[in-house]
C-alpha positions as a Python dict, from the first residue, in 0.01 Angstrom:
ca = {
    (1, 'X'): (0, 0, 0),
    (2, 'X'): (27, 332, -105),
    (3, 'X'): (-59, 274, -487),
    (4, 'X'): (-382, 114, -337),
    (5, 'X'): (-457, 448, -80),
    (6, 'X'): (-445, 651, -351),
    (7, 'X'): (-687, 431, -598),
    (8, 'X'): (-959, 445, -343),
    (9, 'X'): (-867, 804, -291),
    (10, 'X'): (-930, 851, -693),
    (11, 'X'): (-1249, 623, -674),
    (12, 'X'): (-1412, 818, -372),
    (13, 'X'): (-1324, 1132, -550),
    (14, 'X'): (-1494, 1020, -926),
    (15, 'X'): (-1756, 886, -736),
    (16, 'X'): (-1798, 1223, -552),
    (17, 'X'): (-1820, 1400, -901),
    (18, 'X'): (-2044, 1192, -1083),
    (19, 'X'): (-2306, 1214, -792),
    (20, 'X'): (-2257, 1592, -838),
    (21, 'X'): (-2303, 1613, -1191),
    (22, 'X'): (-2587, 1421, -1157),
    (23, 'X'): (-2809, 1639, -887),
    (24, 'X'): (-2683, 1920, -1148),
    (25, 'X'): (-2868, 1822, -1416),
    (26, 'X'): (-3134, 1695, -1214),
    (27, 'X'): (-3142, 2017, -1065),
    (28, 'X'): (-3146, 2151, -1445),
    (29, 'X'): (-3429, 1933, -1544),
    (30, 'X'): (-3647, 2129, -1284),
    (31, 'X'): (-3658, 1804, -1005),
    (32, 'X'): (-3546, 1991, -642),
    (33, 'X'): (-3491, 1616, -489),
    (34, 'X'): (-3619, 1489, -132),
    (35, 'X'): (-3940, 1465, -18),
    (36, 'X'): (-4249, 1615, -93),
    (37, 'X'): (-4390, 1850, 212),
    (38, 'X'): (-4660, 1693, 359),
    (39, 'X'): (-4861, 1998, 444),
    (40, 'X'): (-5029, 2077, 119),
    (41, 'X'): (-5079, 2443, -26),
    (42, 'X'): (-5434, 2439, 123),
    (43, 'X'): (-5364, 2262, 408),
    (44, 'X'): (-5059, 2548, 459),
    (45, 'X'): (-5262, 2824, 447),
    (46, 'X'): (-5529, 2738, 665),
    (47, 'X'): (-5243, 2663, 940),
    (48, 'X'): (-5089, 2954, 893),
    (49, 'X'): (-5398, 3135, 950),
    (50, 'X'): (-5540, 2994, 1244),
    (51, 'X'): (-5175, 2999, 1393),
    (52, 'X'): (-5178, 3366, 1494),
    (53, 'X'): (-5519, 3356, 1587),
    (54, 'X'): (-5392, 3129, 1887),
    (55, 'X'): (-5418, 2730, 1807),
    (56, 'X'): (-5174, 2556, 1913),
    (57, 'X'): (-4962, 2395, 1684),
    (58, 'X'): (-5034, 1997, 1862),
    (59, 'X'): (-5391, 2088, 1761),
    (60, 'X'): (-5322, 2202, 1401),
    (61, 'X'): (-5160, 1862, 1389),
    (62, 'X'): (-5397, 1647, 1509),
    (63, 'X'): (-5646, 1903, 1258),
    (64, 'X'): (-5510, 1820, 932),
    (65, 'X'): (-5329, 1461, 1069),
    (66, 'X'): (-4960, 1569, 1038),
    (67, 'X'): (-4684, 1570, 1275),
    (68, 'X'): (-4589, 1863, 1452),
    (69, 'X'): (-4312, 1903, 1309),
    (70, 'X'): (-4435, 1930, 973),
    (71, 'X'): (-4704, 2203, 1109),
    (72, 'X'): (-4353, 2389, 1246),
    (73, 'X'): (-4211, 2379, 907),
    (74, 'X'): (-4525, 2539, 805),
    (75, 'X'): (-4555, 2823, 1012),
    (76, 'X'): (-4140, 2864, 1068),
    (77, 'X'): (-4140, 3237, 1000),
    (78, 'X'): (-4463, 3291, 1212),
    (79, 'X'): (-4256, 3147, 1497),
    (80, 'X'): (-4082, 3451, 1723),
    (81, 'X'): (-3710, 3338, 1775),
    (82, 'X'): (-3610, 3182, 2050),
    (83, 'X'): (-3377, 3494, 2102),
    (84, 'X'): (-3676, 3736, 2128),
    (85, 'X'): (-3727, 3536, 2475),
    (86, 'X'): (-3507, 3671, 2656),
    (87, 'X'): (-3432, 4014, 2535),
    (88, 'X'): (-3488, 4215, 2837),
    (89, 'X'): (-3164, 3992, 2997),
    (90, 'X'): (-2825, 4102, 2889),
    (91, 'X'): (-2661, 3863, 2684),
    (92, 'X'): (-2384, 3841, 2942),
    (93, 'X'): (-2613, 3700, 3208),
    (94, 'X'): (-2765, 3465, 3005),
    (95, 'X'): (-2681, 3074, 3121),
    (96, 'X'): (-2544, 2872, 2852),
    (97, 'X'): (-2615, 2486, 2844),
    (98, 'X'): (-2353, 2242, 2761),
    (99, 'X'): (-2372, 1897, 2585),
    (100, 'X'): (-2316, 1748, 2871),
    (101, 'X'): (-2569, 1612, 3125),
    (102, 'X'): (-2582, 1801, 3457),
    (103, 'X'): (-2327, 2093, 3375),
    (104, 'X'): (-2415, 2434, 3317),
    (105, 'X'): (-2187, 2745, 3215),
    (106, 'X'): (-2235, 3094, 3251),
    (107, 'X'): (-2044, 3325, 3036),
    (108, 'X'): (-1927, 3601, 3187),
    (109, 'X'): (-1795, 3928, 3050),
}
């Protein structure tokens, strides 16, 4: 039993390598891997300049018929952090949600 533990161990851990060798030359070749961005260069730009100027991001989406997630990939660093929200409250006072539904912490100092 443990001769066969260890061959799957050895198997999982060539396997492991010769996936990473292979994004490494990919990645030598020039190919990044996964998928292509769906908002275009010139698609992009216009987004990101009519962003600022106040149109909301459901109605760049339904503009240039992408999700709205892709137009949040888009304008990412446009986007003020969520942290810049709440910067007149301490960080002490500030509630912090749990994973679980209904229960609320608030971390105290």
């Amino acid at each position: 039993m443990v001769q066969t533990l260890a061959a799957s161990e050895l198997q999982r851990d060539l396997r492991r390598e010769l996936t990473y060798d292979g994004l490494r030359a990919a990645e030598a070749k020039g190919n990044k891997g996964g998928r292509c961005p769906v908002v275009t260069a010139t698609k992009a730009a216009a987004v990101r300049a009519a962003y600022p100027d106040g149109q909301s991001i459901t109605s760049l989406a339904r503009e240039h018929d992408v999700s709205r997630g892709a137009i949040r990939t888009a304008v990412a660093d446009l986007m003020p952090e969520r942290a810049a929200v709440h910067q007149d409250v301490p960080a002490s006072e500030l509630a912090v949600a749990l994973d679980m539904p209904g229960k609320v912490a608030v971390r105290r100092s």
